[in-house]
MIVEX-166319 format. One record per residue (C-alpha): residue in three letters; x, y, z. Coordinates in steps of 0.05 Angstrom, whole numbers, plus 5000, padded with zeros to 4 digits. Example, Ala and Ser with C-alpha at 12.3 -4.5 7.8 and 13.67 -1.06 7.14 Angstrom:
residues 2
NODE   code   east   north     up
NODE    ALA   5246    4910   5156
NODE    SER   5273    4979   5143
end
This chain:
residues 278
NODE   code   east   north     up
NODE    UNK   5000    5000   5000
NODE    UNK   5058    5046   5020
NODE    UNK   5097    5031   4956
NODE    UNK   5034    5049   4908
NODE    UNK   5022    5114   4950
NODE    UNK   5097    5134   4937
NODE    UNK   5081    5117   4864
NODE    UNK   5022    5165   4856
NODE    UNK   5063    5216   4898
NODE    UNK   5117    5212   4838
NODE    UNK   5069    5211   4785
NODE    UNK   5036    5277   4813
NODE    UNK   5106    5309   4820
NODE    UNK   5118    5295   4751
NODE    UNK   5040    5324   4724
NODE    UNK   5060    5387   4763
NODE    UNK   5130    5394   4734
NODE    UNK   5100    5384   4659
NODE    UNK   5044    5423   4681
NODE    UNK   5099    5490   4701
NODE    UNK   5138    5478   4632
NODE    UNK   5072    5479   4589
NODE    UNK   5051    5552   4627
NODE    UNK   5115    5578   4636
NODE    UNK   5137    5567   4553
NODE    UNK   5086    5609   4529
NODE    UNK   5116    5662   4573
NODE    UNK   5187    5651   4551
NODE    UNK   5166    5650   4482
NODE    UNK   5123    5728   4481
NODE    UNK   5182    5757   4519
NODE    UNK   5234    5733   4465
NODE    UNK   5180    5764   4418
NODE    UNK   5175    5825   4462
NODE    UNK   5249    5830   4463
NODE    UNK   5265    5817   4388
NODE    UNK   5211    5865   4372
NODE    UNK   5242    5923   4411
NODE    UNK   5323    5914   4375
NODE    UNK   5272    5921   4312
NODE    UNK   5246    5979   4333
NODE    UNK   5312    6003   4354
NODE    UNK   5337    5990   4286
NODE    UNK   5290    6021   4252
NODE    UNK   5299    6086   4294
NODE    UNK   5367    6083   4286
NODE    UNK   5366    6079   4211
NODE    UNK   5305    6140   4211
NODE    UNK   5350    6187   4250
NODE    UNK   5408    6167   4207
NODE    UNK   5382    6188   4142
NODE    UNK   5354    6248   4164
NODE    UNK   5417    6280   4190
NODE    UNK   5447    6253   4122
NODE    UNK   5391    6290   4085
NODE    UNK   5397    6355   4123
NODE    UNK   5472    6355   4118
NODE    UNK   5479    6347   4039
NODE    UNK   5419    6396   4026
NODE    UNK   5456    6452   4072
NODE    UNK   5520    6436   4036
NODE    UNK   5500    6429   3972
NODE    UNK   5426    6469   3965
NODE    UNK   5402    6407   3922
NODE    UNK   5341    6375   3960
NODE    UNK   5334    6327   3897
NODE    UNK   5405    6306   3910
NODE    UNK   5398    6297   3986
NODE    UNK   5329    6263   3985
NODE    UNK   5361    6208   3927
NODE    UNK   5429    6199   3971
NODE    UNK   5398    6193   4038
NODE    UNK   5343    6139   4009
NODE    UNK   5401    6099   3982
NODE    UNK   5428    6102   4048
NODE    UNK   5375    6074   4088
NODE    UNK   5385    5996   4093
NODE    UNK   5309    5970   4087
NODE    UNK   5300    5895   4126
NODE    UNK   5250    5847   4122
NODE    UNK   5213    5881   4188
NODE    UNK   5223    5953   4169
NODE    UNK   5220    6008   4111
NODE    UNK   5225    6072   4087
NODE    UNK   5149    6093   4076
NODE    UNK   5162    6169   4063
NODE    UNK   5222    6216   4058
NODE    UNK   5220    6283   4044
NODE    UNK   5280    6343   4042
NODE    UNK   5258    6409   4039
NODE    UNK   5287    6484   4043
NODE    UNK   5248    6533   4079
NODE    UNK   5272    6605   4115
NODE    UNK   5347    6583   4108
NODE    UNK   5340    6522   4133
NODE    UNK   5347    6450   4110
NODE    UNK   5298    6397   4131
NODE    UNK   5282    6333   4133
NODE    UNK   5221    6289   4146
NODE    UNK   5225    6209   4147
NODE    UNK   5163    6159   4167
NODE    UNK   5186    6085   4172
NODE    UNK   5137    6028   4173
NODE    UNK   5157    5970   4230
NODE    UNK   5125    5909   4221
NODE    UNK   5084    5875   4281
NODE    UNK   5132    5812   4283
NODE    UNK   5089    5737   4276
NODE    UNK   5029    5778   4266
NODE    UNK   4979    5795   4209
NODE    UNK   4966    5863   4240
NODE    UNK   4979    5927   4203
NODE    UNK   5052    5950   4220
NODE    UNK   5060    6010   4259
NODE    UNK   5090    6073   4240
NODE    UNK   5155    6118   4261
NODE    UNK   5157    6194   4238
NODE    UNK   5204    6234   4255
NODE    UNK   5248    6300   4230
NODE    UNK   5303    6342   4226
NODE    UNK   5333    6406   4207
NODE    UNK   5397    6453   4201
NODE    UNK   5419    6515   4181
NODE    UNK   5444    6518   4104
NODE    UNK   5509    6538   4094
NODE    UNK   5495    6602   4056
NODE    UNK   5572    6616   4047
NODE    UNK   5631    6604   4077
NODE    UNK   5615    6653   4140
NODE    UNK   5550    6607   4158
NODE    UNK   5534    6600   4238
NODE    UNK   5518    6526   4231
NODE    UNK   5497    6511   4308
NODE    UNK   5525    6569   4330
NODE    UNK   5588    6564   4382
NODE    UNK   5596    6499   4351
NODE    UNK   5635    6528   4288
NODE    UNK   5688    6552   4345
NODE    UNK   5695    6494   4387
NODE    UNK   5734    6444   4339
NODE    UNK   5782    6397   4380
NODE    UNK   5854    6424   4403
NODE    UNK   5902    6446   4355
NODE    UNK   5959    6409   4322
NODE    UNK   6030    6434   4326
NODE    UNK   6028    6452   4256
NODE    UNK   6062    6438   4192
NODE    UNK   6021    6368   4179
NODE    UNK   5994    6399   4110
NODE    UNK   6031    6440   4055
NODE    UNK   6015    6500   4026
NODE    UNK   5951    6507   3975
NODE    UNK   5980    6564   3950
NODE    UNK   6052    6579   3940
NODE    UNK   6039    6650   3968
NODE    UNK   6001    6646   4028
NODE    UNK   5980    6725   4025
NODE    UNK   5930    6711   4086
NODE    UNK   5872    6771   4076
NODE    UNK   5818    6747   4127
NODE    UNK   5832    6705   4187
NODE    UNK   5792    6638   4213
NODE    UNK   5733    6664   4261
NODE    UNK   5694    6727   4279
NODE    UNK   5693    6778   4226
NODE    UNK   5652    6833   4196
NODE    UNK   5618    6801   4136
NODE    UNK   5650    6833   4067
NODE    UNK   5581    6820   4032
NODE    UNK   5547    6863   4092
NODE    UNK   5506    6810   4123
NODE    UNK   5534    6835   4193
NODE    UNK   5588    6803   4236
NODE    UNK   5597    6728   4223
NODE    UNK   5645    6670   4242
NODE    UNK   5687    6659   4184
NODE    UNK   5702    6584   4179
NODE    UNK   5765    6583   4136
NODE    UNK   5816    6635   4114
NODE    UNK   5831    6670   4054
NODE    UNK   5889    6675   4014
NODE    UNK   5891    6734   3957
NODE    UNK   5921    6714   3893
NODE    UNK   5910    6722   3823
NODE    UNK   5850    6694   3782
NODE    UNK   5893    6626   3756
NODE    UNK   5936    6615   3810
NODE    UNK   5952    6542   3820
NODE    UNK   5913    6517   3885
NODE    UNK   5951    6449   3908
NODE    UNK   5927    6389   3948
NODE    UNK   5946    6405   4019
NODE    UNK   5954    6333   4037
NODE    UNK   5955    6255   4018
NODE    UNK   5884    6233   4011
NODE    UNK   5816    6232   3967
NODE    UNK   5771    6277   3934
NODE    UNK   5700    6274   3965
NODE    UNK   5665    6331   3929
NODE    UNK   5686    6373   3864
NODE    UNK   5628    6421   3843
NODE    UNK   5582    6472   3854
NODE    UNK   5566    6487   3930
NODE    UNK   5515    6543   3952
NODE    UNK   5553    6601   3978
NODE    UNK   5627    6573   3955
NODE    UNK   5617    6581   3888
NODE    UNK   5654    6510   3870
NODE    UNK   5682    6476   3920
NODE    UNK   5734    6415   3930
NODE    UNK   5739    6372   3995
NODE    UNK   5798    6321   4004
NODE    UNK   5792    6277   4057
NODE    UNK   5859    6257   4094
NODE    UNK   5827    6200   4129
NODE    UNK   5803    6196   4213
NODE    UNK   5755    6247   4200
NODE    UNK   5805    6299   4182
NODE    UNK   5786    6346   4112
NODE    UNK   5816    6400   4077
NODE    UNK   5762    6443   4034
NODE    UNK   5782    6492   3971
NODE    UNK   5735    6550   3943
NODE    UNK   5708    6601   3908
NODE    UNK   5739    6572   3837
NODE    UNK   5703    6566   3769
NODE    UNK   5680    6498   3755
NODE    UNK   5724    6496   3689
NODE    UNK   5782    6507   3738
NODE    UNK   5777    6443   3773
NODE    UNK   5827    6386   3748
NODE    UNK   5805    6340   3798
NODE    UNK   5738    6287   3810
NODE    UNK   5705    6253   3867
NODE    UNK   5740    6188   3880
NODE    UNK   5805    6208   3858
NODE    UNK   5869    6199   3898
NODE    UNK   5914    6258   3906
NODE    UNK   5983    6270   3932
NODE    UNK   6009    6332   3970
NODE    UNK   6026    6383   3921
NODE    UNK   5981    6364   3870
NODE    UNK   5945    6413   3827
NODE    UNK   5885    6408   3839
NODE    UNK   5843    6479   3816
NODE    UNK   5857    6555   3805
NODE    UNK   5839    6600   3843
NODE    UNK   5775    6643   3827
NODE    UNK   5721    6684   3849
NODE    UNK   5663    6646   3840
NODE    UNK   5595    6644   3898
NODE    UNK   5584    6696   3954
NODE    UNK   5654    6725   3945
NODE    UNK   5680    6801   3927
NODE    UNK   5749    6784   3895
NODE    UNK   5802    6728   3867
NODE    UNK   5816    6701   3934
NODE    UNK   5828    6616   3958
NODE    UNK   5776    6606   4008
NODE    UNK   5814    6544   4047
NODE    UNK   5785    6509   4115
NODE    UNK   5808    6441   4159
NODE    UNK   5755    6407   4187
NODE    UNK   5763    6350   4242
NODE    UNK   5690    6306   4247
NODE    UNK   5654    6354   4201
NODE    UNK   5670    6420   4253
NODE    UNK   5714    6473   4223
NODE    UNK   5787    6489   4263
NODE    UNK   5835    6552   4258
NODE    UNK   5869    6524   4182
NODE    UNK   5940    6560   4205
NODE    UNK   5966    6513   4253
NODE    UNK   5956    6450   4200
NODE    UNK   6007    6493   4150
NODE    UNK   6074    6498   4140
NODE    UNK   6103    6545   4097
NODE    UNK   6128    6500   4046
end
């Protein structure tokens, strides 16, 4: 009697054990769900914000919201639980913006997806004086000794400083985010540096503009030249010395002059330390 009591004691023990694994798996299972569905969501966010700070930034550069709209869709990567439902890039009252809506799909479930909107918007750079965010044109990181890039111009006749200035085009008192060297409509502008050209063309405000990059964030930008000037392309490697434009008076400026700037993660930095004289 004992030894058939122990046995339906067992057997219970066992019903009660399957009986926690069938409740508890169901459980287990949503909060995977629950879990995968939030990294998706994540994602998805993650991409949205991305492509509208891409869009802003090439429609303030470049004042081409065709251009930005088709650059920043091909840089959205689309997955099987997300897409891009709208994008839109827009100027209004000197300002560049963006505005993205991303469908998320409702993962294991028939349901209609769910929707993300979101937006985004900067200052264009109306010329080479812009206040893009303010301070922030200032801040830049610290300065290098100097002498890591050679001249762009073999004269370096400096005529207007990197920073606060009175605007020559009378707009008022600006932060100038380069520095100007005078020379001659002709004169041979030269590749500062080792590295590859990211942008050769028109550009709101700099007339034409050239941007090497020198690699770890680190750029070198060339303006105010006439697009039959430029010897160079996007993609194209370049060595230090190379000549690369003339110099020219094209966009918002009032003479022959190389508008030159060093940027470090996109923020503009005094240009004079980077040079040496030769």
């Amino acid at each position: 009697m004992a030894t058939k009591f122990k046995r339906i004691l067992k057997c219970g023990k066992k019903g009660s054990a399957t009986l926690e694994f069938i409740t508890i798996l169901p459980l287990v299972i949503f909060m995977c769900l629950f879990v995968w569905q939030l990294i998706v969501a994540g994602m998805a966010v993650f991409e949205t914000q991305w492509v509208l700070k891409e869009g802003v930034r090439i429609a303030a550069s470049s004042g081409s919201t065709k251009e930005a709209e088709n650059k920043a869709r091909s840089a959205f990567h689309a997955s099987d639980y997300y897409s891009l439902d709208s994008y839109k890039v827009e100027i209004k009252d000197e300002k560049a913006v963006a505005k993205a809506k991303v469908r998320i799909k409702v993962l294991f479930m028939s349901s209609s997806p769910f929707t993300y909107s979101s937006s985004a918007k900067t200052p264009i750079y109306d010329d080479e004086n812009t206040q893009m965010a303010g301070s922030m044109m200032l801040a830049g990181p610290l300065m290098t000794s100097g002498g890591k890039f050679g001249p762009p111009v073999a004269h370096m006749n400096m005529t207007s400083p990197f920073g606060g200035r009175n605007d020559p085009m009378g707009r008022g008192y600006r932060n100038h985010t380069g520095v100007d060297f005078g020379a001659s409509e002709g004169t041979p502008i030269y590749a500062a540096g080792d590295g590859v050209v990211t942008r050769a063309g028109a550009a709101r405000g700099y007339g034409n503009l050239i941007v090497i990059s020198h690699g770890n964030g680190l750029e070198t930008w060339y303006a105010h030249m006439y697009s039959h000037q430029i010897g160079v392309h996007v993609g194209q490697r370049v060595k230090r010395g190379d000549h690369i434009a003339g110099v020219g008076s094209a966009g918002n400026s009032t003479g022959a002059h190389l508008h030159f700037e060093v940027r470090v993660n996109g923020q503009p930095v005094n240009p004079m330390p980077y040079l040496s004289g030769g």
